[in-house]
N, C-alpha and C positions, 0 to 999 in steps of 0.2 A: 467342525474346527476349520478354521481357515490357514492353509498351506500356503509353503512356499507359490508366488507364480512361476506360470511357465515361461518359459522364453519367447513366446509367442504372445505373450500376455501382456508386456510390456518393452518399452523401449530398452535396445540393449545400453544405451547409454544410466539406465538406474542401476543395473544390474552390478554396480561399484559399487554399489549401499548395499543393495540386496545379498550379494555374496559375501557381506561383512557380517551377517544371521546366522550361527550354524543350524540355530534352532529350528524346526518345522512347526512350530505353534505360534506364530507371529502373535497371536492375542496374549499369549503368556509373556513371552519377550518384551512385549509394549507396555503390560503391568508393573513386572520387574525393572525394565527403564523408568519408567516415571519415578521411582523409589529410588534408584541411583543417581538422576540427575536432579532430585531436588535436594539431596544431601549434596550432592556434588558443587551444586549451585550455591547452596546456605553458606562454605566454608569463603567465599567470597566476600571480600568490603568493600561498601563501594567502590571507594579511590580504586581497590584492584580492579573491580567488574570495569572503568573506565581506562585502565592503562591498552596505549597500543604498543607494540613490541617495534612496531618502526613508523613511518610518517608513509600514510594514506591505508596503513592497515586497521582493519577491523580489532574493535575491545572485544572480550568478552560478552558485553553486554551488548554490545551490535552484534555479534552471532545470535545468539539467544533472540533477538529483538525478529533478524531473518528466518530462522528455525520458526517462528510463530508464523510467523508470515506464510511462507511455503507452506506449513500445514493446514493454514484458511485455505489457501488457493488448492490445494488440492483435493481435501471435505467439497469445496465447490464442485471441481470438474467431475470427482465421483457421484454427485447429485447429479449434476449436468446427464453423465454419460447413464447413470440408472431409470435416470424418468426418459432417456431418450427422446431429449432436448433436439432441435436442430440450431443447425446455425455453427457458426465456426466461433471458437472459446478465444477470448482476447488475451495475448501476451501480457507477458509481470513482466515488467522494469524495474529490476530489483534495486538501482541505485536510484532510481527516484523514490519510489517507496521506501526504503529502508532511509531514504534523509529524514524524514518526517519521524518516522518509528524510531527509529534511533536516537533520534534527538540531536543530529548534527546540523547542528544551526546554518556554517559557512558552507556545509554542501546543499544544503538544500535551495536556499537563494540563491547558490551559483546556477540553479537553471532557469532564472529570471532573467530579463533581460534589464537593467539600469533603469529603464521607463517605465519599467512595464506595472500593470495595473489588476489589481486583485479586487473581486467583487463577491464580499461575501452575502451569508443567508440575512443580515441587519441589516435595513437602510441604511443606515450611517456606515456600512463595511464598503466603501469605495476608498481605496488603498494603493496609494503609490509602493512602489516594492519595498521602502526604506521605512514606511511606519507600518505597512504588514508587518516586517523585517520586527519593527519595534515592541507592538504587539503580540507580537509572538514569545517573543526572546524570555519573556519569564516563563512559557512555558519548556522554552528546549532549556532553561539554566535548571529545569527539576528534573531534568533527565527524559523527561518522554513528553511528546509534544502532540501527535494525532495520527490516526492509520486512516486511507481513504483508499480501500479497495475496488478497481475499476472492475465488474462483471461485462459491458460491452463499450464496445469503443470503434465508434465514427470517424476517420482520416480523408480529408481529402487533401491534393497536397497543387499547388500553382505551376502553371504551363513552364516556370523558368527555374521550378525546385526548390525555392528559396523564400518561400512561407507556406503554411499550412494550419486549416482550421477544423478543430473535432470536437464532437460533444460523445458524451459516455455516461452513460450507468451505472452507481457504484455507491458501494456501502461503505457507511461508516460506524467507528464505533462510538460514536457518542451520539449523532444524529440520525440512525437508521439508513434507510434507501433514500439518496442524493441524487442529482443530476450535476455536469460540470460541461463545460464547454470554453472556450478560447481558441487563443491565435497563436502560434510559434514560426519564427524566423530563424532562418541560418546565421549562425553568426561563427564566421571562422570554423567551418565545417561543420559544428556543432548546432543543436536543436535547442534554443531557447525560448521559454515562455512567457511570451510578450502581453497576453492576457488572460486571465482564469476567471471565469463565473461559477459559483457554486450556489446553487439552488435546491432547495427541499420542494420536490414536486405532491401536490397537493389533488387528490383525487375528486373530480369535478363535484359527486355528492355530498363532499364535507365543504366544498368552498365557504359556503354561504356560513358555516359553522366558525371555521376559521377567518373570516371577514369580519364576524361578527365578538370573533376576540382580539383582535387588531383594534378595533377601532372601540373597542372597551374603552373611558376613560382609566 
């Protein structure tokens, strides 16, 4: 059975959640939650799942949305730390991520910059911020729009602090293992992203397969 950890076992900063368990059978506990939070959830309508209780708070449905989130990145670093991985595990930017997951349309292109240029996996996905913006919008008006979990992440950052360009590792759920790369500039203390490439990296032994359904008529 797997017990309470020890204080040694993790950060004392979790230990707010953890001391919320009276239980010592966390596998029990995590069965019986799953059964109260999907009743708990079902008595929800949408329109509620979407109400904020004041201006710039999280709905419902945006916790829920985080709550997933965090439990990816966490199954990760547990794989991570079990196969005794090296390397140092990349930070979650939960308000960047949680725009997209969420489906909050005006936060998420608030971390674009006015010009800035989006380059998706289709040739024809060369995109000023305003018809990505466009492009999109039917998928955040359904409520969930795409999750793109970053696994590793490259920063380098300019001699005068005031741009910076990274490429990263990272999964998706509708496109598998992604690569992404761009540029971000300061703008008014803040870090915005003035170019994104998202790319599906293609393992050299299949190229020729994959070339050969490209250029399919």
């Amino acid at each position: 059975m797997i017990g309470r950890p020890e204080k040694s076992e993790a950060s004392p900063y979790f230990f707010r959640y953890i001391d919320r368990i009276s239980d010592d059978d966390v596998l029990g506990v995590l069965d019986r939650q799953s059964q109260e939070i999907l009743a708990f959830l079902g008595g929800f309508s949408e329109e509620r799942s979407r109400h904020r209780y004041a201006p710039g708070k999280w709905s419902v449905r945006q916790v829920w949305n985080h709550v997933n989130d965090v439990e990816r990145l966490f199954l990760f670093r547990a794989l991570w730390f079990a196969r005794g991985l090296a390397g140092g595990l990349p930070g979650f930017e939960q308000d960047t991520a949680a725009a997209a997951a969420r489906a909050d349309e005006d936060a998420y292109f608030a971390f674009f910059t006015p010009d800035a240029v989006f380059l998706g996996t289709d040739p024809t996905e060369r995109w000023t911020r305003d018809t990505f913006r466009q492009w999109a919008h039917p998928r955040f008006a359904k409520g969930k729009a795409w999750e793109i979990t970053s696994t590793h992440r490259w920063i380098s950052v300019s001699g005068d602090g005031n741009v910076a360009w990274f490429d990263e590792d990272a999964v998706s759920t509708t496109l598998g293992p992604v690569r992404g790369s761009g540029v971000l500039v300061r703008v008014g203390g803040a870090w915005k992203i003035a170019q994104y490439n998202l790319s599906v990296p293609i393992p050299n032994d299949r190229f020729d397969a994959v070339k050969r359904t490209i250029q399919a008529p």
